[in-house]
C-alpha positions in Angstrom: 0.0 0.0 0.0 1.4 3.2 -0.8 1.6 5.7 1.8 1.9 9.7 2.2 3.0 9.7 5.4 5.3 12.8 6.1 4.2 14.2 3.0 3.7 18.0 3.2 -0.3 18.6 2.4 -0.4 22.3 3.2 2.7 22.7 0.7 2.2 20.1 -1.8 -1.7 19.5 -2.1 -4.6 21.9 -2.7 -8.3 21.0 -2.2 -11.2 23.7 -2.3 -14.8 23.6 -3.3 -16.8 25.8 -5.7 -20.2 25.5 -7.0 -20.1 22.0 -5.3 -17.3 20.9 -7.5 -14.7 19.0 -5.1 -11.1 19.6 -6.8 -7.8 18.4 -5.7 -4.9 20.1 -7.0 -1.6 18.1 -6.7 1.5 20.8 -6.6 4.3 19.0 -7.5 2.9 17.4 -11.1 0.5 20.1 -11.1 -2.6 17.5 -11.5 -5.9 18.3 -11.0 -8.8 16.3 -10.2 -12.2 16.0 -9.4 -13.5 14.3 -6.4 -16.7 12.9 -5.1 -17.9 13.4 -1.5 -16.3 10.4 -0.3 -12.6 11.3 -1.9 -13.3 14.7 -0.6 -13.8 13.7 3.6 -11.4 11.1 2.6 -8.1 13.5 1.3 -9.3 15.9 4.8 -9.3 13.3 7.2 -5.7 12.0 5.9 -4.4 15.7 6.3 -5.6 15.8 10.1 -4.1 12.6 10.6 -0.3 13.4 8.6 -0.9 10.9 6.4 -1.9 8.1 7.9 -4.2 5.7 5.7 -5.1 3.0 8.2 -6.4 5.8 10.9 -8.5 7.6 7.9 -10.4 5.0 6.7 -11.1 3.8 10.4 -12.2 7.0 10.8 -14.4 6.9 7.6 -15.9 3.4 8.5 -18.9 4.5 10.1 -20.1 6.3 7.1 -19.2 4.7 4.4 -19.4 0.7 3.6 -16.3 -1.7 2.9 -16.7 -1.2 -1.0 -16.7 2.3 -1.1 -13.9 2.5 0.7 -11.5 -0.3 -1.0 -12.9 1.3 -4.1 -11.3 4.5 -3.1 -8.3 2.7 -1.6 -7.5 1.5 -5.4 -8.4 4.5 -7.2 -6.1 6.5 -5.1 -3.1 4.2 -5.5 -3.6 3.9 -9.2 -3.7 7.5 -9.2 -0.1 8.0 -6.8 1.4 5.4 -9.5 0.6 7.6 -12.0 2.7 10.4 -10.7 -0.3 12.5 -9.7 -1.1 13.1 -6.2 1.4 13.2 -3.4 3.8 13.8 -5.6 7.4 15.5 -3.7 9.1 19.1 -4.7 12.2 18.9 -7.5 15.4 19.9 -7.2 14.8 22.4 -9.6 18.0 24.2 -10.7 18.8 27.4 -13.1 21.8 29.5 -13.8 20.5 33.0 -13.4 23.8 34.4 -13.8 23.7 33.8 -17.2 19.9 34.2 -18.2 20.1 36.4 -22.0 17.7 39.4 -21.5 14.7 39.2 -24.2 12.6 41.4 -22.6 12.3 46.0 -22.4 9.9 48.1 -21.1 11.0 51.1 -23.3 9.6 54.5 -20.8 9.1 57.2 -23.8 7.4 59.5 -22.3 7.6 60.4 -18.7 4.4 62.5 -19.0 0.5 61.8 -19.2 -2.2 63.9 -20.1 -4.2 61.9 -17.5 -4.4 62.2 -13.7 -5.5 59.2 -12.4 -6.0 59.3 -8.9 -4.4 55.9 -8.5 -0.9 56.2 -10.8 1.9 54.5 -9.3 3.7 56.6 -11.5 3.4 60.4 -9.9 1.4 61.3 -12.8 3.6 59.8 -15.5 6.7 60.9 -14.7 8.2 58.6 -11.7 8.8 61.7 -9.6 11.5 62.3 -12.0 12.1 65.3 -14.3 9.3 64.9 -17.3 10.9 64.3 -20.3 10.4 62.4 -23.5 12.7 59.6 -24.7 14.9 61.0 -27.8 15.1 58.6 -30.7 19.0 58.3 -30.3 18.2 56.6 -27.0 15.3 54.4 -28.4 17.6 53.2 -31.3 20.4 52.7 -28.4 17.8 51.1 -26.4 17.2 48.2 -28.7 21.2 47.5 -29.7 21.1 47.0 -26.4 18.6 44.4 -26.5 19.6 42.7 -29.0 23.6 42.5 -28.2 22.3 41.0 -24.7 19.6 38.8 -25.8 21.8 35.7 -26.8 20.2 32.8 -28.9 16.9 34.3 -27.7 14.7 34.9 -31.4 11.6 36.6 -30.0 12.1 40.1 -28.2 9.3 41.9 -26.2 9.5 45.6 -26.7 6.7 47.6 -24.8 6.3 51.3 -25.4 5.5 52.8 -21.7 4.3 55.5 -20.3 3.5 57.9 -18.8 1.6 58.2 -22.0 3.5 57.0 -24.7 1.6 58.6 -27.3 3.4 62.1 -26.4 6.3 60.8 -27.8 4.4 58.9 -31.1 7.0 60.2 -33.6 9.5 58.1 -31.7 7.7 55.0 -31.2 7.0 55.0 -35.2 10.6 55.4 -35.9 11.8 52.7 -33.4 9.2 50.4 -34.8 10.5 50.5 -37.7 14.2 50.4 -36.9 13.3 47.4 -34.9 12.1 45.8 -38.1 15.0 46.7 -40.4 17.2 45.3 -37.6 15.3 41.8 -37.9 16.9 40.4 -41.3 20.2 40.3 -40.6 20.0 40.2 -36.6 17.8 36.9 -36.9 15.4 38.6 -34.2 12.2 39.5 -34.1 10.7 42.1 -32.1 7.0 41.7 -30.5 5.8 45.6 -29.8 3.3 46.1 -27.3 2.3 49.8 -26.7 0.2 50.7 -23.5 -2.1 53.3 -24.1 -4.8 55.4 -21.8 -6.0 55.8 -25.4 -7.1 59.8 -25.3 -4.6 60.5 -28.4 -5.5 57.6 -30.3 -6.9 58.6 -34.2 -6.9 57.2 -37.6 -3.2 57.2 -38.4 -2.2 55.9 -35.1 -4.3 53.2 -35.3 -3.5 52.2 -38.8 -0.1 52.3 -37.6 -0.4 49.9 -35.0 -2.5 47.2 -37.2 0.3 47.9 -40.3 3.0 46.7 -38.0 1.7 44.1 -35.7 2.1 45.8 -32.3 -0.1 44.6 -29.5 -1.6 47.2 -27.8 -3.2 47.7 -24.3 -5.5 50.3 -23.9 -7.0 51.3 -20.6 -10.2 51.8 -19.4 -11.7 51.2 -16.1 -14.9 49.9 -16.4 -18.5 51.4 -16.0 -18.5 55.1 -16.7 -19.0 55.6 -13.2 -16.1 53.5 -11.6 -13.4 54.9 -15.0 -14.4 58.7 -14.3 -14.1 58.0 -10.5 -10.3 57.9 -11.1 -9.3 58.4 -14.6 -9.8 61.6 -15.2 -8.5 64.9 -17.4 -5.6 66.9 -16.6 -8.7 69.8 -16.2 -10.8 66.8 -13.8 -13.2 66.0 -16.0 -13.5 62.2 -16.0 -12.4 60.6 -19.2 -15.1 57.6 -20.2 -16.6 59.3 -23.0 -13.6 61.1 -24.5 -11.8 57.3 -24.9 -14.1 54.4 -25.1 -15.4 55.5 -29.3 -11.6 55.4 -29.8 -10.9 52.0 -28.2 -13.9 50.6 -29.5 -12.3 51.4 -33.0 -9.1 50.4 -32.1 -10.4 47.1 -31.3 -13.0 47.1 -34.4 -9.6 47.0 -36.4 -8.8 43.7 -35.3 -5.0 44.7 -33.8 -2.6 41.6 -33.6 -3.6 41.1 -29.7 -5.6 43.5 -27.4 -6.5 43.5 -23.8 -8.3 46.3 -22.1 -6.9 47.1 -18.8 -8.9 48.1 -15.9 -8.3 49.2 -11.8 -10.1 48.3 -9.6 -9.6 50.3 -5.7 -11.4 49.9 -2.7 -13.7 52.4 -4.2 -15.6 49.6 -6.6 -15.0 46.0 -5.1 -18.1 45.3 -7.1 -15.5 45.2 -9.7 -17.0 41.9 -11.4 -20.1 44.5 -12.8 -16.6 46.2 -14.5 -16.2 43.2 -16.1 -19.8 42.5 -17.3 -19.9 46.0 -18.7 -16.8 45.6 -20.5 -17.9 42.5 -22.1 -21.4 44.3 -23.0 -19.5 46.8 -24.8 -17.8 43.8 -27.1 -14.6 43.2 -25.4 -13.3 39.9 -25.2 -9.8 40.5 -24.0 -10.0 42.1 -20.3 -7.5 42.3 -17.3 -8.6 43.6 -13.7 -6.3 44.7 -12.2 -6.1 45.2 -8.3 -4.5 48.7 -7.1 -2.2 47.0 -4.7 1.0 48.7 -2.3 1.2 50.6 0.6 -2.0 51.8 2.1 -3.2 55.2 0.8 -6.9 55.9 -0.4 -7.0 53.9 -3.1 -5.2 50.2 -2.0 -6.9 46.9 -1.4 -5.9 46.0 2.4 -6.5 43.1 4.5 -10.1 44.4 5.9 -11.5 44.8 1.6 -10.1 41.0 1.1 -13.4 38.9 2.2 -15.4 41.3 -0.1 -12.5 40.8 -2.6 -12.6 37.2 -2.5 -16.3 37.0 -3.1 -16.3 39.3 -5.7 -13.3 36.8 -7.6 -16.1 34.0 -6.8 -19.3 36.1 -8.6 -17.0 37.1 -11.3 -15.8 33.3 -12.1 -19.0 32.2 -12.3 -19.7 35.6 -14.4 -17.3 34.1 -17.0 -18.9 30.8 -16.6 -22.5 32.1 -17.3 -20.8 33.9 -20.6 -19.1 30.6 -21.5 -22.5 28.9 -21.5 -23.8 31.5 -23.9 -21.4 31.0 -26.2 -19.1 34.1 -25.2 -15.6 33.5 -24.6 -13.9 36.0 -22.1 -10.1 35.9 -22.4 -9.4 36.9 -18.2 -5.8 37.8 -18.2 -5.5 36.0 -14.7 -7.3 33.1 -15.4 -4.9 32.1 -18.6 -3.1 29.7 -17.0 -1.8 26.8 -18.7 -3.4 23.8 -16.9 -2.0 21.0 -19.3 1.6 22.1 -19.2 1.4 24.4 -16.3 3.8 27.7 -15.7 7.4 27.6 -17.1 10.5 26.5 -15.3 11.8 30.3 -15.1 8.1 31.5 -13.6 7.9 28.8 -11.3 11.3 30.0 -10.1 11.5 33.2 -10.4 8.1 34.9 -11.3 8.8 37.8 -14.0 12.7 37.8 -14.4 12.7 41.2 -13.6 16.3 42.9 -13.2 17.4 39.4 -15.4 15.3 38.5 -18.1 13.2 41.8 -18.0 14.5 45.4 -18.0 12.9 49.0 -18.0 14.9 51.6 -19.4 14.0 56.0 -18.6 14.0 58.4 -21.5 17.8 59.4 -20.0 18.6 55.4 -20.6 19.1 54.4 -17.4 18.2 50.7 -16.5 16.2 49.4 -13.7 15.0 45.7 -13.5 11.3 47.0 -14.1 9.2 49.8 -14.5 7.7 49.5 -10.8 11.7 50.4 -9.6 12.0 53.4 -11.8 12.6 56.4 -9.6 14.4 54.9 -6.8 18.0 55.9 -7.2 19.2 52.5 -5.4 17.7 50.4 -8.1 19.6 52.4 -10.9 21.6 49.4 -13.0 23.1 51.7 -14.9 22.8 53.3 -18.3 22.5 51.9 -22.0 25.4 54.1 -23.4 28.1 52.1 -20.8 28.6 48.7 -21.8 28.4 47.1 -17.9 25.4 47.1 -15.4 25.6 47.1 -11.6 26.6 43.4 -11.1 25.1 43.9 -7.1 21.9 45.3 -8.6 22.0 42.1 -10.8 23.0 40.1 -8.3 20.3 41.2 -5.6 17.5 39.7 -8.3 19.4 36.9 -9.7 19.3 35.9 -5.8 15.8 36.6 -4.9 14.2 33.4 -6.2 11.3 31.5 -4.7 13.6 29.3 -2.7 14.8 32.4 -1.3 11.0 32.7 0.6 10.2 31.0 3.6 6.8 32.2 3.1 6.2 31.0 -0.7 7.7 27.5 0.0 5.0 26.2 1.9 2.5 28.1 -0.2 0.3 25.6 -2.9 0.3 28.4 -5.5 4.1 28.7 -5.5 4.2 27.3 -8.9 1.7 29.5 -10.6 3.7 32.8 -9.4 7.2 32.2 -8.8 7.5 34.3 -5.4 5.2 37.2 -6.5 5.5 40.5 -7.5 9.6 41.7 -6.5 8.2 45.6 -6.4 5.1 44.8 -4.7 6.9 43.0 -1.6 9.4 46.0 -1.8 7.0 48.6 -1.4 4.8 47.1 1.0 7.6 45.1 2.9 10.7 46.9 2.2 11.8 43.6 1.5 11.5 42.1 -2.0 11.9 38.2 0.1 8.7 39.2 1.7 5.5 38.6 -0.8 2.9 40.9 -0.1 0.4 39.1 2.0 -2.6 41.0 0.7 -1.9 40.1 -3.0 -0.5 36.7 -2.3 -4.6 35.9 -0.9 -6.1 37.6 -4.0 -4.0 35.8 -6.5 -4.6 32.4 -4.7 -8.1 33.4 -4.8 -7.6 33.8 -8.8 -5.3 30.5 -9.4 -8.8 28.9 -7.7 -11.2 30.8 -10.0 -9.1 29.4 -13.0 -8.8 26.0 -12.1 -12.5 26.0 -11.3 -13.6 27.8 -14.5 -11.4 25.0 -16.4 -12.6 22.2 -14.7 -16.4 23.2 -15.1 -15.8 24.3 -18.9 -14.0 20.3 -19.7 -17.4 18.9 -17.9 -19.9 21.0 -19.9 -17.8 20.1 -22.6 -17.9 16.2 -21.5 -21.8 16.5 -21.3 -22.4 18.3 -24.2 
């Protein structure tokens, strides 16, 4: 008989419960199944007893006849010899010292013609001097990437704000710079450009569908919840003046979309945000929570039980939509449930400050655009050839294993260690996960698994 005793089930195994679906979640192999009643009681009464099969089914007896339980009995070793359940951690090993970067957040324009209540940004311009990026240090910017980027074929270039359409003439010319570059380089460059979309017209947007950039275009929500917080440089509120121009941005079918929303403690209905969004004929969304330091607009710990119902409402939202015949693309529900995350997320979350770099319109580096401002995070600048090897060194080293916190976590895999900023600003300690977001995005690694599970059933039955 097999047997889990001494097996970690608060690390390495996940059940939960939604909609009366019993799921199981096995860490290590990342399978997931679904149990009845029986395999439910059964996979709880082993935790409270560490393990032990002989004391579980005793304690099962009086509810449950023989068969039942020697049925289970063999179901759950077949399933252990399959590598499933109770599976142990890996020695799982990477050089990060040596990780090519294929990745730029490329700031060109430190100023907005927004005022969003919420920026982390001061107002676009990182509480440095406002400035736009010139196209010398754009060009410079990507030699950079490339030189550094090693066998890697497929580079992520994401025009940033601020608002990077202040600065459009320079995105258009880096664009294409980026492409002649792509013959004889044997690269290719994948342009995103984030957008609060109030500049957006005709030319831009043909622009962007001519040469393939994705493109992220932010909008809030209901009118209501967007003109709460996004609002004019003169405070008007900003929901009529942009959604006619992301609607035709999206009408034009761009290479990928996503429309990008906040949501504070000011609307934890958010999952109405979401419905609304998909009534105006989105199908790409992200919701994102405004997380950090506590200030006006922050989820803390006393919003989380009305966060965590609102992630509930909103999965079975998507579920409803799914029913209908409406696909919702969730940005943090796409997880990968066949292959599960990468080797480098499960490690290391982003690969910011290794993989992942944001450079300022002067050219310095910082390992992402959440460090930009804070002179001790400087790596150094794109016209020297050599970066802060102790800047480098304090990400390369911050790695899940690193985390007490994250190693007996079940979600570990799905996040790497979390946000390296977020921790930072809350914590002043990027080994510390944010406890706040670390609930929520547990919360949303459930919704996913959930919505997946009940999605392959209807499927099943048709």
């Amino acid at each position: 008989m097999f047997t889990p005793q001494g097996f970690d089930f608060d690390a390495d195994l996940h059940l939960f419960r939604h909609e009366g679906i019993n799921i199981l979640l096995d860490v290590n192999s990342g399978a997931i199944r679904i149990l009845d009643d029986l395999g439910y009681r059964f996979i709880q009464t082993l935790q409270d007893y560490n393990g032990d099969i002989h004391r579980a089914l005793d304690r099962l007896a009086d509810d449950y006849v023989p068969e039942e339980l020697s049925a289970l009995l063999k179901e759950m070793e077949d399933t252990y010899a399959a590598g499933a359940i109770f599976t142990r951690p890996e020695a799982l090993v990477v050089d990060w010292s040596d990780l090519p970067i294929k990745a730029l957040c490329l700031h060109v324009a430190h100023a907005c013609n927004m005022k969003c209540h919420y920026c982390f940004a001061s107002q676009g311009d990182f509480g440095l001097e406002p400035r736009l990026m010139s196209l010398a240090t754009a060009q410079r910017a990507l030699d950079f990437l490339v030189a550094r980027s090693g066998s890697v074929k497929n580079l992520e270039v994401d025009f940033f704000g601020g608002e990077p359409l202040l600065n459009w003439q320079v995105v258009t010319q880096i664009v294409r710079y980026g492409r002649q570059m792509e013959p004889f380089t044997g690269k290719r460059f994948n342009f995103t450009l984030t957008t609060n979309a109030v500049l957006l017209d005709g030319g831009i947007m043909h622009f962007i569908i001519e040469n393939d950039i994705s493109i992220i275009l932010s909008l809030d929500g209901r009118c209501s919840t967007n003109d709460q917080h996004r609002i004019m440089s003169n405070g008007e509120g900003s929901y009529s003046i942009i959604l006619p121009k992301i609607q035709q941005m999206v009408a034009r079918k761009p290479l990928s979309y996503y429309i990008r929303g906040t949501f504070t403690k000011h609307n934890l209905d958010f999952s109405r945000d979401l419905q609304h969004l998909v009534e105006l004929g989105f199908d790409n969304v992200s919701l994102e929570p405004a997380i950090g330091p506590a200030n006006p607009y922050t989820i803390q710990d006393s919003d989380l039980p009305a966060v965590l119902a609102e992630y509930d409402r909103l999965t079975d939202l998507l579920y409803t939509m799914h029913r209908g015949g409406r696909d919702i693309s969730f940005f943090h529900y796409n997880l990968d449930l066949q292959k599960g995350p990468c080797l480098a997320k499960r490690l290391s979350g982003c690969g910011a400050g290794v993989e992942y770099l944001a450079i300022t319109p002067e050219g310095d580096i910082y390992p992402c655009h959440q460090f930009v401002g804070d002179s001790q995070f400087v790596m150094g600048n794109i016209e020297d050839d050599e970066m802060d090897e102790a800047v480098i060194a304090k990400f390369a080293g911050n790695r899940l294993a690193d985390k007490r916190t994250c190693l007996i976590c079940w979600a570990r895999n799905f996040c790497g260690g979390g946000c390296h900023a977020n921790a930072y600003h809350v914590n002043n300690d990027m080994n510390v996960p944010d406890a706040v977001s670390c609930t929520m995005h547990r919360k949303r690694i459930e919704g996913a698994i959930y919505f997946e599970v009940i999605k392959n059933l209807h499927g099943i039955a048709g």
